[in-house]
N, C-alpha and C positions, 0 to 999 in steps of 0.2 A: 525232520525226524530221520534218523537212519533205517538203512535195511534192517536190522536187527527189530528196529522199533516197530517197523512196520507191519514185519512178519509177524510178532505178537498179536500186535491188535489187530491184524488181518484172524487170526489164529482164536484170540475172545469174541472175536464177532461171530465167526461162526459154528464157535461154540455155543454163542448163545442163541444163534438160531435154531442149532440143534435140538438145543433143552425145549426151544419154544414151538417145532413143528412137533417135539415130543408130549408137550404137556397141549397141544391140540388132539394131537392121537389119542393122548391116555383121557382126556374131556371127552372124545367120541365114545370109546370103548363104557366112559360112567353114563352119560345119556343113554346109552341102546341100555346100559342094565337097570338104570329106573324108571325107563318107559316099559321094559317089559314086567317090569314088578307093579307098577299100576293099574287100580282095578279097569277091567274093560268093559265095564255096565257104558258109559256113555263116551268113555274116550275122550274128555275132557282133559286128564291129570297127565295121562299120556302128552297130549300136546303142551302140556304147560311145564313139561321139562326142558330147562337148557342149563349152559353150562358157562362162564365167563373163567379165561384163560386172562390171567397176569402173569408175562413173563419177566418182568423186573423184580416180582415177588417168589417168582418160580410156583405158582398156588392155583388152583383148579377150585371156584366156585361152584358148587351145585346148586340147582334151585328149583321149585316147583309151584311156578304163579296159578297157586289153585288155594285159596285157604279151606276147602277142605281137606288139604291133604294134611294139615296142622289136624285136625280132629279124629283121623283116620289111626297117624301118627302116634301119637298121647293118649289120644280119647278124651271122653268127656265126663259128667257127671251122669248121664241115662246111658252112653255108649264108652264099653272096654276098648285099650287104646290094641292096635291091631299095627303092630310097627311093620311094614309091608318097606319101607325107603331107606330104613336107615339098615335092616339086612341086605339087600339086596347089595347098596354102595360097600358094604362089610366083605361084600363075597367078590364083588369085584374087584374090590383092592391089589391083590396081584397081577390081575390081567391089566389094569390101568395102567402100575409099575413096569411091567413088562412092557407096554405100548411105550412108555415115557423112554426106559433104557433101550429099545430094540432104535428107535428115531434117533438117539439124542448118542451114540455108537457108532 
């Protein structure tokens, strides 16, 4: 491979590490906003927040290993659904963005 070549993919590589210590960033930034939007009766849902970063896909999984946060969510048929997860990731959405391009710059 020539210089030329090298400096490229010297050049993609670290570009893609940038996108990917970004879209770790911008994964911290959505964890701290759906743990604090979680109810705090027992501190359960809080803990059962995380996040899985795919940097080949450039995508930021969210997740919440609590199934009741699915009923909390939606609701049910005796309880109104009380969407507390999916505002909260709504509102962070810029600061996420921000965390991803301030890294990945």
């Amino acid at each position: 491979m020539n210089d030329v070549g090298q400096i490229a993919d010297d050049l993609v590589a670290q570009t893609c590490q940038r996108l990917a210590d970004g879209l770790q960033d911008g994964a911290a930034v959505g964890v701290v906003a759906l743990q604090d939007a979680a109810p705090q009766k027992s501190g359960r849902m809080k803990s059962a927040v995380s996040a899985a970063v795919d940097p080949d896909n450039l995508s930021i999984e969210f997740s919440i290993d609590d199934p009741a946060a699915v009923f909390l969510e939606v609701g049910t048929k005796h309880e109104p659904a009380h969407p507390t997860f999916r505002p909260a990731l709504q509102s962070a959405l810029p600061v996420i963005a921000n965390a991803i391009e301030k890294a990945s710059s």
